[in-house]
N, C-alpha and C positions, 0 to 999 in steps of 0.2 A: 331550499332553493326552489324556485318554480320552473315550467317546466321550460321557460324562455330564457331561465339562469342557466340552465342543462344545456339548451342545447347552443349555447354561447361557450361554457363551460367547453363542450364537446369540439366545436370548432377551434377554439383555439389550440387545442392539444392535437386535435388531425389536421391542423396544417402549420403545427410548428416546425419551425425550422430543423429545431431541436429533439434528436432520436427521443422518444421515452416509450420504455415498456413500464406495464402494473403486473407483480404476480402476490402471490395470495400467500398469507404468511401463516395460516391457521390449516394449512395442509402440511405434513411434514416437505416435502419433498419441492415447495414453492414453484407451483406451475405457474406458469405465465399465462395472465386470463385475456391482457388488452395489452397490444403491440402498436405503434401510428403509425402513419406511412413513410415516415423519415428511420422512422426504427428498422423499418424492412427495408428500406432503400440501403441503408448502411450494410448490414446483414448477407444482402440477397435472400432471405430467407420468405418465404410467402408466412402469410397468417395460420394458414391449416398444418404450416407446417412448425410453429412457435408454440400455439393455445395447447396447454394443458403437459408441458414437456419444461423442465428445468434448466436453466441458460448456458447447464455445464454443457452443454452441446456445442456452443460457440468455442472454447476452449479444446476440441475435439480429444485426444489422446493426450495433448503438454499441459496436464491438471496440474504436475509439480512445480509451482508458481507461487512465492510469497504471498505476493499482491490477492491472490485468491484465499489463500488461509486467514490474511487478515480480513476482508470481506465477511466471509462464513463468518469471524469472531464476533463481527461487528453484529450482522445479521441474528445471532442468537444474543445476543445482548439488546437489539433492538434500537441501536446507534447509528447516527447517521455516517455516511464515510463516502472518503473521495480515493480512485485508485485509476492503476493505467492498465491494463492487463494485455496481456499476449491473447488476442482472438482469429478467428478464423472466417472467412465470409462461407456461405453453402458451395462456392466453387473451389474452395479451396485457399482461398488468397489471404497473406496471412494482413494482419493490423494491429496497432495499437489504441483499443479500446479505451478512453481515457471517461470513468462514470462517475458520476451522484448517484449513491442510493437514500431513500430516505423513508425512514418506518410513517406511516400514515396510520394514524389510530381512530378508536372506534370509541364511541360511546363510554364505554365500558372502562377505555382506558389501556386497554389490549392492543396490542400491533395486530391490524385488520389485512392491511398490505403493504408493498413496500415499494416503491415509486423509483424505476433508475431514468438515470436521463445520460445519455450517452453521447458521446462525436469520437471523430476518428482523431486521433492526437496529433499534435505536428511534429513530435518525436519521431525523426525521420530510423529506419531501418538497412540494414543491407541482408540480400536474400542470399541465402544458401544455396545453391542448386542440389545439392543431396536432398531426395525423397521424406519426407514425413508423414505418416500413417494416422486422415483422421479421425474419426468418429466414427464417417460412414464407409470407411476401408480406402479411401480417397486419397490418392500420393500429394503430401503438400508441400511447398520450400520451406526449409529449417530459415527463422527468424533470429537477426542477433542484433542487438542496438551498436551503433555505434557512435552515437553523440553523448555529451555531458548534459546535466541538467542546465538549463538556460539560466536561472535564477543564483546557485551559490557557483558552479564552476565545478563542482565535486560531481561524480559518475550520477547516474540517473540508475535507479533504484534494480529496471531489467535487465539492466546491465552488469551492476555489481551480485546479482542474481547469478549468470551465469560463471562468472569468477569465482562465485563461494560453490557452487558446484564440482568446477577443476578442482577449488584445494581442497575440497572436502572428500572427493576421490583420491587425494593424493593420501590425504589425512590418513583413511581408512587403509591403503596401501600401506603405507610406511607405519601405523601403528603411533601416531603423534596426534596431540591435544590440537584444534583449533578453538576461537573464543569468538562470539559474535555478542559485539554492544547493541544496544536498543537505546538512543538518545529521543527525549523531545523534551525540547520547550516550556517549563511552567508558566500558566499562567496567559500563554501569549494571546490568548482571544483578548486579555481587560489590556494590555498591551497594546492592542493593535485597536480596539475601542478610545484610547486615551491617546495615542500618537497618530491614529493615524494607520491603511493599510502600505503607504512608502515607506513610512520608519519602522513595520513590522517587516518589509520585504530585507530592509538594510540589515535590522537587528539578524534575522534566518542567516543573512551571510556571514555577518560576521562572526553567529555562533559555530557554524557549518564551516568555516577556514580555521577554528579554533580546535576543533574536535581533529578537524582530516591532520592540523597541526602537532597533536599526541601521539598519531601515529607516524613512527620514526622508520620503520622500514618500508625498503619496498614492495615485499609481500603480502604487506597492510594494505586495506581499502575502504573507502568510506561514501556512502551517495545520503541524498536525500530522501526519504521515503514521500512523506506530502506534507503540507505547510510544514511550523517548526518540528518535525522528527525526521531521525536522522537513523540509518543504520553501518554500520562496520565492521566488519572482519579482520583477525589477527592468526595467522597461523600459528602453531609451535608454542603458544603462549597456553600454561596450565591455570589451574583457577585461582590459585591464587596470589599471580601475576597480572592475569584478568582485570580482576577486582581490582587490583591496584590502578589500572591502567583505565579502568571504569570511573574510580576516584578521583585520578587528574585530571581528568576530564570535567569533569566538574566542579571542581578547583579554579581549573583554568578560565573557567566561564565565568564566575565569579568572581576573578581576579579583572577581566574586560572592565567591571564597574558601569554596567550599560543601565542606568539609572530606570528603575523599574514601583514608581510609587503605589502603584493595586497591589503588589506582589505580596501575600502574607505570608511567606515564607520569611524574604529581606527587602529591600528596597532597591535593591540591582537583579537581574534579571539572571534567573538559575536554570539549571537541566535537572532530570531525572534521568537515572541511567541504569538500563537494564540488563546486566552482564551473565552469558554463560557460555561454560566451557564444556569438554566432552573432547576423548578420543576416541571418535568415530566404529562404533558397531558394525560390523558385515551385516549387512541388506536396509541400513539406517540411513535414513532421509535426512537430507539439511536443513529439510524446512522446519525438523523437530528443534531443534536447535535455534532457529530463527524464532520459536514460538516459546520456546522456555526463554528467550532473551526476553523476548516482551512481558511474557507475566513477572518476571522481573520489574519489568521497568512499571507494572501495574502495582508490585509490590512494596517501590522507591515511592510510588505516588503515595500510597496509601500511608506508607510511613514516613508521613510529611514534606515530600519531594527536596529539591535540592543536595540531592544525596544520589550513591551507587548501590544498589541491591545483587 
């Protein structure tokens, strides 16, 4: 680029509309090197106080966040991803961060840095007035969603978040199995290139009423994570009721006959589905379980998708 491409280049990024930080992906610890001034306006954050410091900050003390564990996966695999997270402004106030990250490579072929672009979500909230403790010792309001996702009708992802947390405390109480599926979509990018991004919006729902459909109790729950994946929770349910319940589920999607000509799987449009179970461990996290569903559901892929792992 020359240096009139630069600093074109430049302007357009310091006065986009649109939050974006750059942090540095070849330090472990990915400091944040360049912030613009919509990024700090978002934030509250000044510049001296972003450069060279890792964004778990924004998140201050409430790290235990799916949306955040899939992020990290994506980041050490070097995959682009879209996520809504529970953030924090530097006054304390809380948001739902809705980002793009996106690996930016070098020459060489290496992830150089990683490019997020952020806005504040219109997933509206209701505030807790009970104190929350965070980062910088800072009393902040406890955050709980209370809307559905806009697009399928099924819970939104921070939400069904804090639900598998209650049963998952109950879990560990009572000494009983819970089961979290990891659904998405095969295939839906050639999908949504061949019909269309309204007939990929239609297909999402009507797989997404399918799946919450498998689930027959009311203990069960199901949201949308992002485009077509989907996550779920089943109490009481052992593994190998799970599985089975993982298998209908994709059964059922296949039975829809949502005519799918890219698809090399079949020519109707399939799930992979990522299933695990676990009676909860004293001092064991949900999100371990949220993340053995997924390598699951990486393991469905690999072994041809259209299937329950």
């Amino acid at each position: 680029m020359t240096s009139l491409d630069l600093q074109v280049f430049r302007s357009l990024v310091e006065f986009s509309p649109e939050a974006v930080v750059l942090v540095d992906a070849q330090q472990a610890d990915h400091p944040v090197v360049y912030a613009n001034p919509s990024f700090l306006a978002l934030t509250g954050y000044a510049a001296e106080d972003l450069l060279g410091r890792n964004l778990r900050l924004l998140q201050g003390v409430d790290r235990d966040q799916d949306a955040r564990l899939r992020l990290r996966e994506h980041l050490i695999r070097g995959e682009t991803c879209h996520v809504i997270m529970r953030n924090f402004r530097k006054d304390g106030t809380p948001f739902w961060n809705e980002m793009t990250v996106l690996p930016l490579r070098g020459a060489d072929g290496a992830v150089a840095h990683f490019a997020g672009f952020h806005r504040e979500s219109s997933t509206k909230v209701r505030i807790d007035p009970r104190p929350r403790e965070t980062e910088a010792g800072a009393a902040a309001p406890v955050t709980v969603l209370v809307r559905d996702d806009r697009l399928t009708g099924l819970y939104a992802l921070p939400y069904l978040e804090e639900l598998l947390k209650r049963d998952w405390a109950i879990a560990q109480r009572e000494h009983r199995s819970i089961a979290v599926f990891s659904v998405d979509i095969d295939a839906l990018d050639l999908y949504n290139t061949t019909f269309g991004r309204a007939a990929g919006d239609s297909t999402i729902r009507r797989v997404g009423h399918c799946i919450s459909g498998c689930l027959r109790r009311a203990s069960d729950a199901s949201a949308r994570a992002d485009g077509g994946s989907f996550v779920a929770f089943a109490p009481g349910l052992v593994h190998e009721q799970a599985l089975r319940l993982g298998q209908l589920m994709a059964e059922r999607v296949r039975d829809l006959r949502i005519h799918h000509p890219r698809c090399s799987v079949l020519r109707y449009v399939s799930v992979s589905v990522g299933v695990a179970a676990v009676v909860p461990a004293a001092g064991a996290a949900h999100v371990e379980l949220l993340l053995a569903a997924r390598q699951q559901l990486q393991s469905a892929k690999q072994s041809g998708r259209n299937r329950a792992a």
